[in-house]
C-alpha positions as CSV (number, residue, x, y, z in Angstrom):
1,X,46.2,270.4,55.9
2,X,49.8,271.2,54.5
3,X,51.8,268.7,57.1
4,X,48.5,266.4,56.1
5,X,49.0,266.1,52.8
6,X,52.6,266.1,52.8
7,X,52.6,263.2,55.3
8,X,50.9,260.9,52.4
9,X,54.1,260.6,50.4
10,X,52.5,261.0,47.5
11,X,53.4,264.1,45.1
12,X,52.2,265.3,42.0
13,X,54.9,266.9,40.4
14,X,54.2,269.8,37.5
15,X,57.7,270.6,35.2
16,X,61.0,270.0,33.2
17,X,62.8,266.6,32.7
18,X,65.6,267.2,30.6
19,X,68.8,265.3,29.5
20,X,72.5,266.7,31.0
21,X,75.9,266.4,30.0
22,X,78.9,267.0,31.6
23,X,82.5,266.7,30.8
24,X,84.5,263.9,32.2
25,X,86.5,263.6,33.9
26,X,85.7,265.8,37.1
27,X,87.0,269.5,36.5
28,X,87.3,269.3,32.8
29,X,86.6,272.3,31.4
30,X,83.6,272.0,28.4
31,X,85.9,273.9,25.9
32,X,88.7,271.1,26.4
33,X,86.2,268.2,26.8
34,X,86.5,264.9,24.5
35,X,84.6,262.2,26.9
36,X,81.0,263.5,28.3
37,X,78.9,261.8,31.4
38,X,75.0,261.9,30.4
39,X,72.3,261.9,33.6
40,X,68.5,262.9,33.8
41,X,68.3,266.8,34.8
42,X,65.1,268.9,35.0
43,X,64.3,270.7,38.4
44,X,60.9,268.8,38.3
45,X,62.2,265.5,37.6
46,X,65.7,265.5,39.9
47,X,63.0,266.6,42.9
48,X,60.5,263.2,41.7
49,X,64.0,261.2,41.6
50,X,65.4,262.6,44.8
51,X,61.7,261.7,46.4
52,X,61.2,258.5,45.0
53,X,64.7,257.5,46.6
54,X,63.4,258.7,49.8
55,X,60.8,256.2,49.7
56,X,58.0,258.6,48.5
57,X,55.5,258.4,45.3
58,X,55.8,260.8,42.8
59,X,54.4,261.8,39.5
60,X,55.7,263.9,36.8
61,X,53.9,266.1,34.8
62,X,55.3,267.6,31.1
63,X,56.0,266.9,27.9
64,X,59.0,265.9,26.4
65,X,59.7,265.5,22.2
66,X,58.7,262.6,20.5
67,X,62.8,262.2,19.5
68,X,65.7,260.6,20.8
69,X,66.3,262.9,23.7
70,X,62.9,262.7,25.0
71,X,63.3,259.2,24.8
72,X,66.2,258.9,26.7
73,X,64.3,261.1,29.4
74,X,61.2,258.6,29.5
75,X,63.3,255.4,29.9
76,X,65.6,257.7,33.3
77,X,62.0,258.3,34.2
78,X,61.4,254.6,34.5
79,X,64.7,253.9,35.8
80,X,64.1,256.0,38.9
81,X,60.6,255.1,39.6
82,X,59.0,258.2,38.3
83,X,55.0,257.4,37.0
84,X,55.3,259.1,34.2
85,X,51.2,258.5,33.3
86,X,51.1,262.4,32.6
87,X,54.0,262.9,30.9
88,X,53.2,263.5,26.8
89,X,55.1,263.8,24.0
90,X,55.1,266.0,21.2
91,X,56.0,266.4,17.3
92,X,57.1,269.3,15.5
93,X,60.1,271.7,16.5
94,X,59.8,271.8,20.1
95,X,62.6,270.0,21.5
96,X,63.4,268.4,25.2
97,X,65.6,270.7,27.6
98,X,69.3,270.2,27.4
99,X,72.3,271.4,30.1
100,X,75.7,271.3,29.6
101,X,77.4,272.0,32.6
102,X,80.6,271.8,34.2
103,X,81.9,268.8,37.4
104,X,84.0,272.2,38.7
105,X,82.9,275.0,40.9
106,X,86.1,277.4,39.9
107,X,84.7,279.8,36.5
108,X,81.8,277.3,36.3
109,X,79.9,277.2,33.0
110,X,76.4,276.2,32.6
111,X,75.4,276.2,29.0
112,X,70.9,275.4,28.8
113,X,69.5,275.1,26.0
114,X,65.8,275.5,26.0
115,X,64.5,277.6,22.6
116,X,61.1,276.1,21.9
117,X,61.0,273.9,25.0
118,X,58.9,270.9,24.4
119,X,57.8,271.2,28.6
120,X,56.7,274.4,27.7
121,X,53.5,272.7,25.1
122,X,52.5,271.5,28.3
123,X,48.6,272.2,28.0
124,X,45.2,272.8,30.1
125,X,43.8,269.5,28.5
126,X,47.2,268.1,30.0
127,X,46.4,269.1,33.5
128,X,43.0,268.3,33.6
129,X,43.5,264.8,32.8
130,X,45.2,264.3,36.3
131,X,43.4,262.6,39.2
132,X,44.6,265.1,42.1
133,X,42.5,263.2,44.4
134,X,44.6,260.4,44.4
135,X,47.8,262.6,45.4
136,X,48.6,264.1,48.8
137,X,50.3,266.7,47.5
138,X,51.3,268.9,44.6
139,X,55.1,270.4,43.6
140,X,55.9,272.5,41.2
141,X,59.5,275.1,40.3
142,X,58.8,278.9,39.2
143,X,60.4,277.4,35.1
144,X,56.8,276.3,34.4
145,X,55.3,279.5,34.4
146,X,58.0,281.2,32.0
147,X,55.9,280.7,29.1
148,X,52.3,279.8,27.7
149,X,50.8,277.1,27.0
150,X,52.7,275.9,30.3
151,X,51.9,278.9,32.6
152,X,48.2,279.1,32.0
153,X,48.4,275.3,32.5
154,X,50.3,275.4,35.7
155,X,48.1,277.8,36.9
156,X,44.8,275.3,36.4
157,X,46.7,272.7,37.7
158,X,46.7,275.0,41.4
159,X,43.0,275.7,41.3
160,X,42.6,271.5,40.3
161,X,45.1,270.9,43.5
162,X,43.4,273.1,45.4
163,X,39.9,272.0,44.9
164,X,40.9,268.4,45.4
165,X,42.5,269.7,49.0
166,X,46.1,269.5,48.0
167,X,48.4,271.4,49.7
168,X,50.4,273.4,46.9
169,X,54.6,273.7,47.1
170,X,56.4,276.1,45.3
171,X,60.1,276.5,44.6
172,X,60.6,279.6,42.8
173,X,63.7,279.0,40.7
174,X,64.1,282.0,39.1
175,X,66.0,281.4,35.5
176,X,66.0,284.7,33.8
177,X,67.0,283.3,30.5
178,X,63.5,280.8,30.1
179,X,61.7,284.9,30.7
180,X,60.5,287.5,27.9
181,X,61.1,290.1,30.8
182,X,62.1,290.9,34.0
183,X,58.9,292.1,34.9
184,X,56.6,289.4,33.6
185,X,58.5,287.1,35.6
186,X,58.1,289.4,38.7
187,X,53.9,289.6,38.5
188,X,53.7,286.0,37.2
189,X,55.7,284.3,40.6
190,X,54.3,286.4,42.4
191,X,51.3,285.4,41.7
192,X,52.5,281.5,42.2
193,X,53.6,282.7,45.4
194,X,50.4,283.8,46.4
195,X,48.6,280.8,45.6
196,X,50.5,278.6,47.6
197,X,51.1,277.1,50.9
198,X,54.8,276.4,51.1
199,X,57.3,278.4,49.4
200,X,61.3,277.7,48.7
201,X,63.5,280.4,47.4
202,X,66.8,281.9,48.0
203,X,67.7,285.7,48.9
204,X,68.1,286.4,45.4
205,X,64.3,285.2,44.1
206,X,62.8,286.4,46.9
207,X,64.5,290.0,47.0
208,X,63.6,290.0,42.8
209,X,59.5,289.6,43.8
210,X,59.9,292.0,46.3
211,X,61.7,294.9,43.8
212,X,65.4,294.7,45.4
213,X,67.8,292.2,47.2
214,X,67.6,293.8,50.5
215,X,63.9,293.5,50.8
216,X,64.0,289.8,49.9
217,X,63.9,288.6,53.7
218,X,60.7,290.9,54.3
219,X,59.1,289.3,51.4
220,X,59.7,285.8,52.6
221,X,58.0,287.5,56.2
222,X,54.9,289.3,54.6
223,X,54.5,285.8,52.7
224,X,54.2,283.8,56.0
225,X,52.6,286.2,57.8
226,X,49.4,286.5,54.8
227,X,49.0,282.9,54.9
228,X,51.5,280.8,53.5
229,X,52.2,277.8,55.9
230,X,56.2,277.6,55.2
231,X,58.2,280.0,53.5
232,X,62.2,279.4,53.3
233,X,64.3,281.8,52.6
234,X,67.7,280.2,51.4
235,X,71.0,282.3,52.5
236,X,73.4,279.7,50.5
237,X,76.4,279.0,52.5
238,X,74.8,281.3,55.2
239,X,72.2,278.8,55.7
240,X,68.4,279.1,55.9
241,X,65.4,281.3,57.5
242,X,61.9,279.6,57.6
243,X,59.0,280.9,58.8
244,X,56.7,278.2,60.1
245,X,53.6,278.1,62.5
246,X,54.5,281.5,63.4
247,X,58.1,280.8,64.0
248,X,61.4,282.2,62.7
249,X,63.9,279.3,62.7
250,X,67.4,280.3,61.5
251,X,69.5,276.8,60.5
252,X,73.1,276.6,58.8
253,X,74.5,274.2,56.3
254,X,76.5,271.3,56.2
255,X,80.0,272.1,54.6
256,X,81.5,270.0,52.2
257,X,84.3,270.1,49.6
258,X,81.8,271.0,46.3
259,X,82.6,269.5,42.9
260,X,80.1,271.5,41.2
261,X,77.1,274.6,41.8
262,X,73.8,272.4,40.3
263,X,71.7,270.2,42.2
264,X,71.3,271.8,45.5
265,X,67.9,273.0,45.4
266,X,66.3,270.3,43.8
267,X,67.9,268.2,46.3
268,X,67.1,270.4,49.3
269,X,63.6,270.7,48.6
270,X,63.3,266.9,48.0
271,X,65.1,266.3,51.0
272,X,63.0,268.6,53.0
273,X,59.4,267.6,51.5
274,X,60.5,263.7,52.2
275,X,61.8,264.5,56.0
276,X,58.2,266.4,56.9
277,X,56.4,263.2,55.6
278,X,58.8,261.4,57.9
279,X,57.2,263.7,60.4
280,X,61.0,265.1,61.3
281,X,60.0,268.2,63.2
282,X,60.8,271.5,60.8
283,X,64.1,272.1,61.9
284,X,65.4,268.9,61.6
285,X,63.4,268.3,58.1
286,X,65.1,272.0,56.7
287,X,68.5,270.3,58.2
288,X,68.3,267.5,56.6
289,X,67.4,269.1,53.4
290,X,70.1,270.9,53.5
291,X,72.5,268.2,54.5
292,X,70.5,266.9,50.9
293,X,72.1,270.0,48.8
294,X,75.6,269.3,50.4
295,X,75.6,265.4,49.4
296,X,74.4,266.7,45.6
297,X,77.0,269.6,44.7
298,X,79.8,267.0,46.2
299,X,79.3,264.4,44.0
300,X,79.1,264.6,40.2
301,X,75.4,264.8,38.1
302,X,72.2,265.8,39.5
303,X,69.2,263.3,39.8
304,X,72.4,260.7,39.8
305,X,73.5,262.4,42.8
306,X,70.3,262.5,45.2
307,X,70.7,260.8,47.8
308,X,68.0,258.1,49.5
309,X,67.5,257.4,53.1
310,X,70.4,255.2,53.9
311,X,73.2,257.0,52.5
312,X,71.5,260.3,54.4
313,X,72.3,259.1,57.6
314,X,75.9,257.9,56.8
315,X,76.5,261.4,55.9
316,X,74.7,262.7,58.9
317,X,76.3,260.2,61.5
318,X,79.8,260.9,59.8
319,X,79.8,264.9,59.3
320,X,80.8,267.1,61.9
321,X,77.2,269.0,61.8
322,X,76.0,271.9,60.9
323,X,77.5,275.3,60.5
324,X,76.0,277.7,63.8
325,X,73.2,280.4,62.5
């Protein structure tokens, strides 16, 4: 069911879009900036954009505020091809996410602003106005569940997916900071986890579900092994493990000269999601994903920065491969 659904190229995805800003030019520090590059951000909406580039379909669900900023995020929606039917805005105090982040790797500073999110109003009514039938698949990061009314929503838009045979893809994306505790976050995606039929995570997410770092690799295990069709476990520069159809495939990463930390995993995991409906086998799809993050932190911006199919394969025919796992 999960390859299935995937295969349809058509995603419903459930989070963020958000406006970023970065210094210019690459490498200027935020402190000493006086010229700034805007871009769509969001994990949500840089996975849509790096999807719809691949070809796919793909549907945003959120909320953005009825102001300039979440203007700006509607009109990149439509620029990239993103249906953004679902997408609502609201009034009030809420505003739409914000990132200021640095084009530099050295003493990188990310600076999010996200007090009274306006993704976060994200309701049931919201959810339950979506046609899942019409949707092979559904996509959602571990941010949407940080607070209410957007958890308990998130949550009804699983059983909704589930009901209407939609295989349910998770990408943990921890962000301590968007979390009234530690723990909270630890029972609530957890319980995400559960509900889901592929997972995406790094060493660090995974080892925080599972109480400590070191465990993290045994979590991502016990998750395949209780059901979930695909779990990946993300090492960073040490590559990948997935657990797949009762496989353990270990791949590495495509090295690159980085420009900045963001993007990857957005980029990975619409890299991956669009190479399995491509029907890549898994290790080639997680490769190719991966080659996905490299493209992204080497060039600057995030949803700017996906890449589509064509300039995939020039990166692929041109880069030496892989490192060895």
């Amino acid at each position: 069911m999960v390859l299935e659904g995937i295969a349809k190229k058509n995603f419903v995805v459930i989070g963020r879009v958000g406006m970023d800003l970065s210094p210019d030019p690459v490498n200027t520090r935020t402190k000493d900036a006086t010229t700034m590059v805007v871009g769509m951000g969001g994990s949500s909406a840089n996975i849509a954009a790096g999807l719809v580039k691949f070809g796919c379909n793909a549907a945003l669900v959120t909320s953005v505020s009825d102001d300039a900023v979440g203007w700006y995020c509607l009109n990149q929606l439509d620029h990239y091809g993103i249906d953004r039917t679902h997408v609502n805005k609201v009034t009030g105090e809420c505003r739409t996410s914000l990132a200021v982040y640095e084009t530099r790797v050295d003493e990188h500073q990310s600076v999010i602003y996200r007090n009274d999110a306006a993704d976060f109003q994200m309701n049931i009514d919201d959810v339950e106005a979506v046609d899942y039938s019409q949707f092979g698949a559904l996509i959602t990061a571990g941010t949407v569940f940080a607070a209410e009314p957007s958890r308990s929503a998130a949550f009804r838009a699983f059983e909704l997916a589930r009901a209407a045979g939609l295989p349910i893809i998770f990408d943990v994306d921890y962000r301590p900071y968007s979390w009234p505790s530690p723990q909270v976050a630890k029972d609530v995606l957890s319980r995400a986890g559960a509900l889901s039929d592929v997972i995406v995570g790094n060493d660090e997410e995974f080892g925080f579900m599972a109480g400590s770092i070191d465990k993290g690799l045994d979590k991502a295990r016990e998750l395949a092994e209780s059901g979930v069709a695909i779990v990946v476990y993300k090492l960073g520069p040490e590559g990948a493990v997935t657990f797949a159809n009762g496989e353990e495939i270990r791949t590495g990463i495509y090295p690159v000269e980085a420009v900045k930390p963001t993007g990857a995993g957005d980029s990975f995991m619409a890299g991956l999601m669009a190479s399995l409906a491509a029907d890549y086998p898994m290790k080639e799809a997680i490769l190719r994903g991966s080659a996905c993050a490299s493209i992204v932190v080497a060039k600057p911006g995030c949803a700017p920065a996906m890449p589509n199919a064509a300039e995939l394969e020039d990166f692929l025919s041109s880069h030496p491969g892989p490192t060895c796992s």
